[in-house]
C-alpha positions as CSV (number, residue, x, y, z in Angstrom):
1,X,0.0,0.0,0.0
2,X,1.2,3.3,-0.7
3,X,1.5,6.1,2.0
4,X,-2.0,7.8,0.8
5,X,-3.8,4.6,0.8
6,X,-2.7,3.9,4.2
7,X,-3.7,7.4,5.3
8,X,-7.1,6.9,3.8
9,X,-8.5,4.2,5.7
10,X,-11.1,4.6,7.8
11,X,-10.0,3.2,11.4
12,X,-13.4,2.9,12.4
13,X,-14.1,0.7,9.8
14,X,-11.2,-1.8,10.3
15,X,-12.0,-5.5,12.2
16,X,-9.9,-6.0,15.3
17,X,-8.0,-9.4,14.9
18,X,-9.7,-11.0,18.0
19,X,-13.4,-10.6,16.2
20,X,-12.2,-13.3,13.4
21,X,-9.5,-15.0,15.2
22,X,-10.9,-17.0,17.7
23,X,-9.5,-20.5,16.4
24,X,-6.2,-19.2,17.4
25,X,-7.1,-18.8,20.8
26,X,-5.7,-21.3,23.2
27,X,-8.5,-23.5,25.0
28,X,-8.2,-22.7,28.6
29,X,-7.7,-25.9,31.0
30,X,-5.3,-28.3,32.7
31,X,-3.8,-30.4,30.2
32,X,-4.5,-34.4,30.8
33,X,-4.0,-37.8,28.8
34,X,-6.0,-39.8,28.0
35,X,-5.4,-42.6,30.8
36,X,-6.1,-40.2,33.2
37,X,-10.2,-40.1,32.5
38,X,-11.0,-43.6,31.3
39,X,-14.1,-44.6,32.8
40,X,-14.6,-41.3,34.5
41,X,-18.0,-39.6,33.3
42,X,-16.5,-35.9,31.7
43,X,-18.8,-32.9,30.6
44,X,-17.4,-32.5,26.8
45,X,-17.9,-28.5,26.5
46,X,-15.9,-27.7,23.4
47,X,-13.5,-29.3,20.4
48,X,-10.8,-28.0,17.9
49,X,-9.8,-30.8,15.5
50,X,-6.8,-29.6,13.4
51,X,-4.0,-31.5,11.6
52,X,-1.8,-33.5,13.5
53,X,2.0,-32.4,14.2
54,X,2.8,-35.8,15.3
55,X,1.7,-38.0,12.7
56,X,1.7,-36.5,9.1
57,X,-1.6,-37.3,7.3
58,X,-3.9,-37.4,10.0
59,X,-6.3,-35.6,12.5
60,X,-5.7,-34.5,16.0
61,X,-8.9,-33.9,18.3
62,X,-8.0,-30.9,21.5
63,X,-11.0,-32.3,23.9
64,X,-11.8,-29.7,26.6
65,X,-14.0,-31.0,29.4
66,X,-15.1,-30.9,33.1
67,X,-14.4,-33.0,35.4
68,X,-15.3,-33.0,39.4
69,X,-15.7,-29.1,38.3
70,X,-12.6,-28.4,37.1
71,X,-11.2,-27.4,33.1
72,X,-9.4,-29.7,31.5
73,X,-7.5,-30.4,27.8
74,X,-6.5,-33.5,26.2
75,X,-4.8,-34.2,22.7
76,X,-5.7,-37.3,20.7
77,X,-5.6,-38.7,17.4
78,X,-8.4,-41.5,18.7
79,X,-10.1,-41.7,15.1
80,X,-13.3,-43.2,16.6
81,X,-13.6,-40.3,18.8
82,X,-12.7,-38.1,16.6
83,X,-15.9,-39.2,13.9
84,X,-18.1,-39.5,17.2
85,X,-17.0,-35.5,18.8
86,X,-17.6,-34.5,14.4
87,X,-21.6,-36.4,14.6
88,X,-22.3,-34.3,17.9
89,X,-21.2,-31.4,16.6
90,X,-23.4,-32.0,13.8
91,X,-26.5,-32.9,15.8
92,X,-25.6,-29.5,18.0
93,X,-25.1,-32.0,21.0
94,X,-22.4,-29.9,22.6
95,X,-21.9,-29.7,25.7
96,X,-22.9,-33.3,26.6
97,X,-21.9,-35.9,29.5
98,X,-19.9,-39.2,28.6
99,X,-17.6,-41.5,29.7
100,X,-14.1,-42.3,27.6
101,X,-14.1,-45.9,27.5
102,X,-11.5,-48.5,25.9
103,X,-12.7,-51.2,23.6
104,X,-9.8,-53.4,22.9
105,X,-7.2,-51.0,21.2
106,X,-10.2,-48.3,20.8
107,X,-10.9,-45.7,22.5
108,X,-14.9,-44.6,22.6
109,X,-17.3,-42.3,24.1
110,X,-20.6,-44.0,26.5
């Protein structure tokens, strides 16, 4: 932009970052793994699923959730959790109550 174009906009009229940025917003809560909530009944209150930095090619789910009334994160790549957080978003489900369960070498949502 040249010097008179930047004088010519309208400040008023500009977006601040934050009103269109919120994905880059860090999830507030504790971070936890997995193993730490199996078979402990959570409140699921909100999701990011992004690209994963471990494993090239596939998806990573950022869970954030409630448990005995306190915030907390956890990172997986659980692809059965992953398609069931993606249907309750779709059926507007969110927040809901579940309990993390593993079936054999799958993790799942009860």
């Amino acid at each position: 932009m040249t010097f008179e174009e930047i004088n010519a906009i309208n400040k008023q009229n500009c977006p601040k970052f934050s009103s269109f940025a919120q994905d880059q917003i860090p999830m507030p809560g504790q971070k936890r793994h997995l193993s730490e909530i199996l078979d402990k009944e959570i409140l699921i209150t909100d999701f990011k699923i992004k690209q994963s930095k471990r494993r090239a090619g596939t998806e990573c789910l950022q869970l954030q959730f409630v448990l005995n009334g306190d915030i907390f994160v956890l990172f997986t790549g659980s692809s059965v959790l992953i398609d069931q957080i993606k249907i309750a978003h779709e059926k507007q489900s969110i927040p809901f109550y579940a309990t993390v369960v593993k079936i054999d070498k799958y993790y799942s949502f009860l």
